[in-house]
FIDRENTI-287655 format. One record per residue (C-alpha): x, y negated, z negated; residue number from 1; residue in three letters. Coordinates in steps of 0.2 Angstrom, whole numbers, plus 5000, padded with zeros to 4 digits. Layout:
FIDRENTI-287655
ATOM      X      Y      Z     k     r
ATOM      X      Y      Z   NUM   ALA
...
***
This chain:
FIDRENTI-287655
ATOM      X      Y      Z     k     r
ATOM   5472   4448   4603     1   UNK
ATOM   5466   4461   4616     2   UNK
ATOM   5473   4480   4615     3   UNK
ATOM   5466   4495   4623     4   UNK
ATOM   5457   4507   4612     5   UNK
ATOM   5464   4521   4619     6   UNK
ATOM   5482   4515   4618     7   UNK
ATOM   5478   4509   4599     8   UNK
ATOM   5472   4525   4597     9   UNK
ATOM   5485   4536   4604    10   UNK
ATOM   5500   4528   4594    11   UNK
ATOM   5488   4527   4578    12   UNK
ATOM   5488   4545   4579    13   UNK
ATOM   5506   4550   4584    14   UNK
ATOM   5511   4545   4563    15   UNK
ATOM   5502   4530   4557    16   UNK
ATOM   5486   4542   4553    17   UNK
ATOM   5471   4531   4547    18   UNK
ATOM   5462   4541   4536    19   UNK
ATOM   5444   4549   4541    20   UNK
ATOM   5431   4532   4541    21   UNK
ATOM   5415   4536   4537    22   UNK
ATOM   5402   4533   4551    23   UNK
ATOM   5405   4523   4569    24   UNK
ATOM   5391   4512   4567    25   UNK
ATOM   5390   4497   4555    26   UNK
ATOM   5377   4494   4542    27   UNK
ATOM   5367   4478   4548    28   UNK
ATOM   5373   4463   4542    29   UNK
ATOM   5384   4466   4525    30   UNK
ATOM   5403   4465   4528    31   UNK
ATOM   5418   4471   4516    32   UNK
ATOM   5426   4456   4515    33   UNK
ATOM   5445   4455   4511    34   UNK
ATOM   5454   4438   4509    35   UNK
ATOM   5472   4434   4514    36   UNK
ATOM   5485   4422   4508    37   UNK
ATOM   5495   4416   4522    38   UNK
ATOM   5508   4402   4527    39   UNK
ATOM   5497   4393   4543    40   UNK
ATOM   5509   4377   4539    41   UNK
ATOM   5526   4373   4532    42   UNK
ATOM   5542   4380   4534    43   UNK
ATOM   5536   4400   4536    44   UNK
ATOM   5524   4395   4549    45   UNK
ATOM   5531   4408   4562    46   UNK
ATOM   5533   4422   4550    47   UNK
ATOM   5516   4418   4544    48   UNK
ATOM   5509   4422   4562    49   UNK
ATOM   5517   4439   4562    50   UNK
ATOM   5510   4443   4544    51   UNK
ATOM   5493   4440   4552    52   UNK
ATOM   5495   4450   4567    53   UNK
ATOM   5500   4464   4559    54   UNK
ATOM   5485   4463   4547    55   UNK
ATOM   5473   4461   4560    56   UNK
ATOM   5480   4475   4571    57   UNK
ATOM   5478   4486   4555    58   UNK
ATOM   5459   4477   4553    59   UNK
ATOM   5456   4480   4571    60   UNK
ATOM   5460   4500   4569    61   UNK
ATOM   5450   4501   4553    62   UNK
ATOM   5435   4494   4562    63   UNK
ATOM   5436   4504   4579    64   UNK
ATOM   5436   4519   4567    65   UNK
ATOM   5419   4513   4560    66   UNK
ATOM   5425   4504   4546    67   UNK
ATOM   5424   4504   4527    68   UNK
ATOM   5408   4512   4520    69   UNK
ATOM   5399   4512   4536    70   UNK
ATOM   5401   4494   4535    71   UNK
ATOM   5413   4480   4546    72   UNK
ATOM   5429   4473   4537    73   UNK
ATOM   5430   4454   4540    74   UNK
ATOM   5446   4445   4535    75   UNK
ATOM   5445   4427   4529    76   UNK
ATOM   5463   4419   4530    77   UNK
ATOM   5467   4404   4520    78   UNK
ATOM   5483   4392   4521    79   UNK
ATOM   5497   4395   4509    80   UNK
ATOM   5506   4381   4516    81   UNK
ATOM   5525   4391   4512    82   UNK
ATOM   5523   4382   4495    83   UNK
ATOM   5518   4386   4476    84   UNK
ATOM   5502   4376   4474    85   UNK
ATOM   5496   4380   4492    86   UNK
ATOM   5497   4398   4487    87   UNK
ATOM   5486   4393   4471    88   UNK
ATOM   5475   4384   4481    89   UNK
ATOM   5471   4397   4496    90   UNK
ATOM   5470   4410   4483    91   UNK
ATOM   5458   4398   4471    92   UNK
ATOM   5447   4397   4487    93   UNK
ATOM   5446   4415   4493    94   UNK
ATOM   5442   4421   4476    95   UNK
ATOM   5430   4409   4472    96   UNK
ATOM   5418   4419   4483    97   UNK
ATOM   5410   4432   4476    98   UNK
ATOM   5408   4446   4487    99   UNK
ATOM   5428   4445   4490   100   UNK
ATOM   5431   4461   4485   101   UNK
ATOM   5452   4459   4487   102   UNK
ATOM   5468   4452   4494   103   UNK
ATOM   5483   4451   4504   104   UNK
ATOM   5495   4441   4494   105   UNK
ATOM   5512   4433   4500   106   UNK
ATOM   5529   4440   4504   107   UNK
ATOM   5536   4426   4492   108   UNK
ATOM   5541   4433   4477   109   UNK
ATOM   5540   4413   4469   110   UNK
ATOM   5522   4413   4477   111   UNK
ATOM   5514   4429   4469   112   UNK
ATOM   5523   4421   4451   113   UNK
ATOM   5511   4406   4455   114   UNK
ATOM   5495   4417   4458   115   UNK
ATOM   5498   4430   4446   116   UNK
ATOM   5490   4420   4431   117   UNK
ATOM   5474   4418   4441   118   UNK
ATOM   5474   4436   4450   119   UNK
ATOM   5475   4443   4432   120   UNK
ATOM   5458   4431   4429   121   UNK
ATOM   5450   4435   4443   122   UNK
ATOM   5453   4457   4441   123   UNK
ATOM   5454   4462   4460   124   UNK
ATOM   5467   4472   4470   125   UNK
ATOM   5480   4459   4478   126   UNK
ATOM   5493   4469   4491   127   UNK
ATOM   5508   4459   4487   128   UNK
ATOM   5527   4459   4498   129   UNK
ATOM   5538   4449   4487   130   UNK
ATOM   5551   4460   4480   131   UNK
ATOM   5556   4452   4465   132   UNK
ATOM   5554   4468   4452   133   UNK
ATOM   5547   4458   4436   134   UNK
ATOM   5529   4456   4447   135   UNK
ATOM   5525   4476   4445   136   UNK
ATOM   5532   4474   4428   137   UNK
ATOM   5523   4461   4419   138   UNK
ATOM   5507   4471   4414   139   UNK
ATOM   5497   4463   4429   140   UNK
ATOM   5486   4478   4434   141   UNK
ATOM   5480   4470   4447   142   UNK
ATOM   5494   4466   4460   143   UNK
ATOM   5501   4482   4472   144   UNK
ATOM   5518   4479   4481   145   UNK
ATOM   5520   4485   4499   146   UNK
ATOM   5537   4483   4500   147   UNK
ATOM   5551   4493   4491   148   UNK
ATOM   5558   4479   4476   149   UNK
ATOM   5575   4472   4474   150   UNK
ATOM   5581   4485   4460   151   UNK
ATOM   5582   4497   4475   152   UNK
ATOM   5592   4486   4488   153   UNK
ATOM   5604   4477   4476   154   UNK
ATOM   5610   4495   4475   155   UNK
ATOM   5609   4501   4492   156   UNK
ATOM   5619   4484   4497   157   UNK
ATOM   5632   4488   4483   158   UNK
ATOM   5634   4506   4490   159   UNK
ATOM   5636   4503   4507   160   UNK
ATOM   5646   4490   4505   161   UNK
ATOM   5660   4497   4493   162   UNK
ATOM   5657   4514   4500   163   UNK
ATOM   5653   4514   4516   164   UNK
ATOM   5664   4499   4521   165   UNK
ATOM   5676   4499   4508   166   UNK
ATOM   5676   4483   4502   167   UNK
ATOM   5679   4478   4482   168   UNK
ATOM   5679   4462   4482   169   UNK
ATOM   5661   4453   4482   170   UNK
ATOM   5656   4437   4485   171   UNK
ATOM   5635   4435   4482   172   UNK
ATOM   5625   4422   4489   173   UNK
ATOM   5607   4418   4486   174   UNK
ATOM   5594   4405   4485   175   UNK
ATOM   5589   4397   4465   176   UNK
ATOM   5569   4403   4467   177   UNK
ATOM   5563   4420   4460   178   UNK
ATOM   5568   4433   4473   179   UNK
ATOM   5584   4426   4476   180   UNK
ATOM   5588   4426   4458   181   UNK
ATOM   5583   4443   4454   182   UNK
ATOM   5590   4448   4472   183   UNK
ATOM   5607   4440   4465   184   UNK
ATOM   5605   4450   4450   185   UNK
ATOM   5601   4466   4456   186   UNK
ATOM   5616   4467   4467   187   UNK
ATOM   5628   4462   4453   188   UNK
ATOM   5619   4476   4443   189   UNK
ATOM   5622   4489   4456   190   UNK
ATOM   5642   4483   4460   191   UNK
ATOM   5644   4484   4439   192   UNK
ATOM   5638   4505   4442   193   UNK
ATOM   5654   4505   4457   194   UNK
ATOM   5670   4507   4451   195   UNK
ATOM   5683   4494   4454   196   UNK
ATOM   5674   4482   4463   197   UNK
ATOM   5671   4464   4455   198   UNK
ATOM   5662   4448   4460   199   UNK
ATOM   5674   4434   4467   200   UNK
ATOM   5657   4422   4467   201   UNK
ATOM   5639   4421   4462   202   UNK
ATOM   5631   4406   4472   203   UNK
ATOM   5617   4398   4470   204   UNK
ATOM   5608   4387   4484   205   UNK
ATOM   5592   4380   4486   206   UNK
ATOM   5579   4382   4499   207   UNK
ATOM   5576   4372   4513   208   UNK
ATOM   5597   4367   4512   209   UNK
ATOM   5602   4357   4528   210   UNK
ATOM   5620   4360   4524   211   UNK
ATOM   5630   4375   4518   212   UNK
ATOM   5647   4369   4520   213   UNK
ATOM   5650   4369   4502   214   UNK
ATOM   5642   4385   4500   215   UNK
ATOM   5653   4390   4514   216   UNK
ATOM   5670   4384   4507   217   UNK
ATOM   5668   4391   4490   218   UNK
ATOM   5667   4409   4499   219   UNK
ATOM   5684   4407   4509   220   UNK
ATOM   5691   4399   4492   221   UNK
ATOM   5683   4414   4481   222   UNK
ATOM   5696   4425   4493   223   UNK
ATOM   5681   4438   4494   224   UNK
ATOM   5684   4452   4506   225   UNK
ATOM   5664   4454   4509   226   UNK
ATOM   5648   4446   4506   227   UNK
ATOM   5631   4449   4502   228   UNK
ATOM   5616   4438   4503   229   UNK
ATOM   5600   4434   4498   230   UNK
ATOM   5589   4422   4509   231   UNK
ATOM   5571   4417   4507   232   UNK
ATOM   5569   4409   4522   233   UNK
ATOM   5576   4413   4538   234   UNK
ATOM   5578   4394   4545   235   UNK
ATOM   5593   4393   4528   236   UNK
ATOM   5599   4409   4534   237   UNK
ATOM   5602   4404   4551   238   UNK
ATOM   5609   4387   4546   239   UNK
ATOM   5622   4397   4535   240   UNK
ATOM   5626   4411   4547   241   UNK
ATOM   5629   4397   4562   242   UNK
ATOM   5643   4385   4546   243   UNK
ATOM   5649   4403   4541   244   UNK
ATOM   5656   4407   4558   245   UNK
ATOM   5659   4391   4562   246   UNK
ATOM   5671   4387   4549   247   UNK
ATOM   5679   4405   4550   248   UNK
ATOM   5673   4415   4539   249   UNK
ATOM   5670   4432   4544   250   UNK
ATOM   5671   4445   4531   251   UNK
ATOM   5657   4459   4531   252   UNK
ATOM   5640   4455   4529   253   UNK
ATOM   5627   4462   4519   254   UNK
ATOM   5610   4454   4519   255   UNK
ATOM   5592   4460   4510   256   UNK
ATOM   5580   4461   4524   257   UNK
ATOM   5577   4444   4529   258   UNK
ATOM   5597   4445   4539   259   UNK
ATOM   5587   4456   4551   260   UNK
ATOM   5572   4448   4554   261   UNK
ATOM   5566   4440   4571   262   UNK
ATOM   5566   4422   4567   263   UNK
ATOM   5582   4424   4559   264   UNK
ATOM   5589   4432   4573   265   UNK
ATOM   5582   4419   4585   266   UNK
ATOM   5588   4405   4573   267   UNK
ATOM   5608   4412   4571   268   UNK
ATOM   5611   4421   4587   269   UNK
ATOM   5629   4429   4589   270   UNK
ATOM   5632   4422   4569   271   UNK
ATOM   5624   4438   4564   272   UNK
ATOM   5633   4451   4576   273   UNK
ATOM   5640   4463   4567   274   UNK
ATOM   5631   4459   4550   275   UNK
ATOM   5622   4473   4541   276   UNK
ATOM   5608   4473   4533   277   UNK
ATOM   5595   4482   4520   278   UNK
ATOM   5576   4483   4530   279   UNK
ATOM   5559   4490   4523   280   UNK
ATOM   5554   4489   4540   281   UNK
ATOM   5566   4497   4553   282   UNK
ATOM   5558   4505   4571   283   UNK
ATOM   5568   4519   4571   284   UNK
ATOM   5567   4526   4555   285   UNK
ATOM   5554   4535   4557   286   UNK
ATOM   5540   4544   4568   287   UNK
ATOM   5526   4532   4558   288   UNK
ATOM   5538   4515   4561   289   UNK
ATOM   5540   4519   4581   290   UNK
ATOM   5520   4521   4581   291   UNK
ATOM   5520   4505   4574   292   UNK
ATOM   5534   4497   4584   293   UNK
ATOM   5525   4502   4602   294   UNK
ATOM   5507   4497   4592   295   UNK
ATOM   5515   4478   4590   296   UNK
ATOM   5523   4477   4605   297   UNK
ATOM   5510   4482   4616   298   UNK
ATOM   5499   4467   4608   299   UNK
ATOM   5512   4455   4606   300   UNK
ATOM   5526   4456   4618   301   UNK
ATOM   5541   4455   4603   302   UNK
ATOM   5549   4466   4593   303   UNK
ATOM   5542   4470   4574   304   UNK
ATOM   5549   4466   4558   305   UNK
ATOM   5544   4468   4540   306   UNK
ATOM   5534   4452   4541   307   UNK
ATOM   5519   4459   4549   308   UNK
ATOM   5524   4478   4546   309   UNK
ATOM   5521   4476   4527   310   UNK
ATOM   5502   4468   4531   311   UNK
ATOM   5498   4482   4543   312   UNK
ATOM   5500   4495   4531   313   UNK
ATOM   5493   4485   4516   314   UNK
ATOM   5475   4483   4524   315   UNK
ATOM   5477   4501   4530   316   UNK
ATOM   5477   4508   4512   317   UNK
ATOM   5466   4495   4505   318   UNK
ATOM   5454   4502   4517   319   UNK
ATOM   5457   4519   4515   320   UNK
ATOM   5457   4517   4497   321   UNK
ATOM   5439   4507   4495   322   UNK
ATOM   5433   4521   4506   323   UNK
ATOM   5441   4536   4495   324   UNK
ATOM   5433   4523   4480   325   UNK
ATOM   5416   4525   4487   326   UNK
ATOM   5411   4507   4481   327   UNK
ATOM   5419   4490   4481   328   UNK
ATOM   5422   4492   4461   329   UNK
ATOM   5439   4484   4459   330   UNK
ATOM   5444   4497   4445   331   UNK
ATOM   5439   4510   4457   332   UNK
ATOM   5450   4502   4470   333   UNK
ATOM   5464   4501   4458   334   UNK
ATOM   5465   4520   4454   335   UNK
ATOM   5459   4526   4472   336   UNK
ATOM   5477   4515   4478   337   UNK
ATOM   5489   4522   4463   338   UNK
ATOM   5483   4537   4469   339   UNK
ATOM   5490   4537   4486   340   UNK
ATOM   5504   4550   4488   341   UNK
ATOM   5513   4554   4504   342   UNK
ATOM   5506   4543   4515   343   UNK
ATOM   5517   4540   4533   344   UNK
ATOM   5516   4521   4532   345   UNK
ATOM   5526   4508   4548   346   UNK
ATOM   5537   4503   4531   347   UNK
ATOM   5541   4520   4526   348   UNK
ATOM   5531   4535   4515   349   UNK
ATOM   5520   4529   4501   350   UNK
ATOM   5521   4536   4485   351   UNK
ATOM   5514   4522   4471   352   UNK
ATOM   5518   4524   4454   353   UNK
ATOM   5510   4517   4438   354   UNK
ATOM   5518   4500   4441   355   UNK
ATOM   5509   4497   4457   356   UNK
ATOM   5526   4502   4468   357   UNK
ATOM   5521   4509   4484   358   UNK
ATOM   5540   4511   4491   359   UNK
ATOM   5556   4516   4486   360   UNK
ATOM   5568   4517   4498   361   UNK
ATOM   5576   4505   4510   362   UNK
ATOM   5585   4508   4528   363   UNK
ATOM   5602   4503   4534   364   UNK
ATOM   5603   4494   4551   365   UNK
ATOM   5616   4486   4560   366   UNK
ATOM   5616   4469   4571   367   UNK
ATOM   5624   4477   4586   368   UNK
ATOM   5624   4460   4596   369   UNK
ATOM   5607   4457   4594   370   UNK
ATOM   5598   4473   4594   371   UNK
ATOM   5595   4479   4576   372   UNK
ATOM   5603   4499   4576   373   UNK
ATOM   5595   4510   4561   374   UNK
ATOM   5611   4520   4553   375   UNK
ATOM   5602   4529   4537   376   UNK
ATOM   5587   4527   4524   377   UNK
ATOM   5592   4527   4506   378   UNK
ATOM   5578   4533   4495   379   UNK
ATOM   5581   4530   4478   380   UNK
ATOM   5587   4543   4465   381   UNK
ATOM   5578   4535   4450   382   UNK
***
């Protein structure tokens, strides 16, 4: 992947600031080596490509600036192979060397459940993306999430959607595996906090569903006068958009961020015109997520979305923060990342608080046949 160092330099430094590296020329030999769970195989194949380039794009910027204690950042990636063992197993591997000194974790909220128990052995930083809220909550000091969770978008989705849109009555969607589940939950909280709305349907499905038609009819039977959705993978998603429309259902759509994302929208088309949807990642939000947005497309040729945004600014900070550090110490590292404040990151501004929470805020787009149209971020009040 080429890009010119004077045009990585010049969006870098229109927002997405990288802090001062020490030095521009490497100690001989020794690397800081980071390790990165990631889907090479299997059904997240696609999305695991973008997670990559937006890790590598951050790597490449880290390393032009002269790298992490005068020394080069290497990344070694292993397969996750988009399931629960192979997520075990790629991280058993990477942290089975010794000068590892940490992670980049998956987007899968069932995933990091997997690793947890061996991240909490093994004691170094993992940047995590799933959004279930219980992973920041279960006393594991050593995983750090790069998106906002799902206690923030259940609410946001409830708001907008009764608010904003004026709909009462809800129909929820979601898939059986730990993001969805909690997703599910958290939207069902934040509709309970909204008066006079109600739940017509909770519906379960499990991933990798060739058919939603059953899904499908219980929504038009629920008599639902909107709906809102949580998908773990965007191949489902596209499946159920396509049988949605297909069989007339066309209520508002609310979705968590995976209704935005570009293999979804690839996948479903004119299915998803119209839908909204709550994104961490949204171009337009912010002077830091256009930086990033011209940074990916000049290297890739295709819009961004949160699958590669969330990489890109988690190797950033673990950078600055094992430079702020001043060693490789992984307690260091903990407290030189919680310590981040205000930092104008492509997902939005970082603020981590003693959970290991970086954001907490999501932004409202629309589907506008095709092209996703920022409205608003909601930061939350809590």
């Amino acid at each position: 992947m080429t890009i010119s160092r004077r045009r990585f330099s010049a969006a870098v430094s229109a927002s997405v600031a990288l802090p001062a590296f020490v030095g521009r020329s490497f100690a001989q030999g020794a690397t800081i080596k980071i390790g990165m769970c990631a889907p090479i195989t299997g059904p997240a194949a696609e999305q695991g490509r973008y997670a990559q380039t937006g890790a590598k794009l951050a790597l490449d910027a880290v390393n032009k600036a002269g790298g992490v204690l005068g020394k080069k950042v290497e990344l070694i990636i292993e397969d996750d192979q988009t399931t629960n063992p192979g997520v075990v197993l790629a991280f058993s591997k990477l942290s089975s060397q010794s000068d590892m000194v940490a992670f980049i974790g998956s987007i899968r909220s069932t995933q990091v459940h997997a690793m947890a128990p061996d991240v909490l052995k093994v004691g170094k930083p993992v940047m995590i993306g799933g959004t279930d809220p219980a992973l920041t909550q279960m006393g594991n000091q050593w995983l750090f999430r790069f998106r906002p969770n799902d206690s923030y978008s259940g609410s946001v989705i409830a708001e907008y959607g009764s608010n904003t849109l004026g709909k009462k009555k809800w129909a929820i969607v979601h898939s059986t595996d730990a993001f969805g589940t909690a997703g599910g939950k958290a939207l069902t909280a934040g509709l309970a906090k909204l008066a006079g709305t109600s739940v017509a349907l909770d519906q379960g499905y499990a991933n990798q569903s060739q058919d939603f038609t059953p899904v499908v009819l219980a929504i038009k039977q629920s008599g639902a006068d909107i709906l809102g959705s949580y998908f773990t993978f965007e191949n489902d998603l596209g499946v159920f958009a396509r049988q949605l429309r297909q069989l007339g259902v066309n209520i508002p759509w609310v979705g968590s961020p995976s209704i935005v994302n570009v293999s979804a929208l690839k996948l479903a088309g004119p299915a998803l015109y119209g839908t909204y949807g709550v994104a961490d990642y949204a171009e337009e939000s912010s002077p830091a997520s256009k930086a990033y947005g011209k940074i990916y497309r000049d290297a890739t040729k295709i819009a961004p979305d949160n699958q590669s945004s969330w990489t890109y600014d988690a190797m950033t900070i673990l950078c600055m923060a094992i430079n702020k550090a001043g060693k490789t110490d992984p307690a260091a590292i903990r407290a030189a990342i919680l310590a981040v404040k205000g930092y104008a990151g492509a997902e939005g501004e970082y603020n981590f608080d003693a959970n290991g929470d970086g954001l907490h805020g999501y932004n409202i787009v629309k589907n506008d046949k095709g092209n996703i149209v920022f409205d608003k971020h909601v930061e939350s009040r809590s």
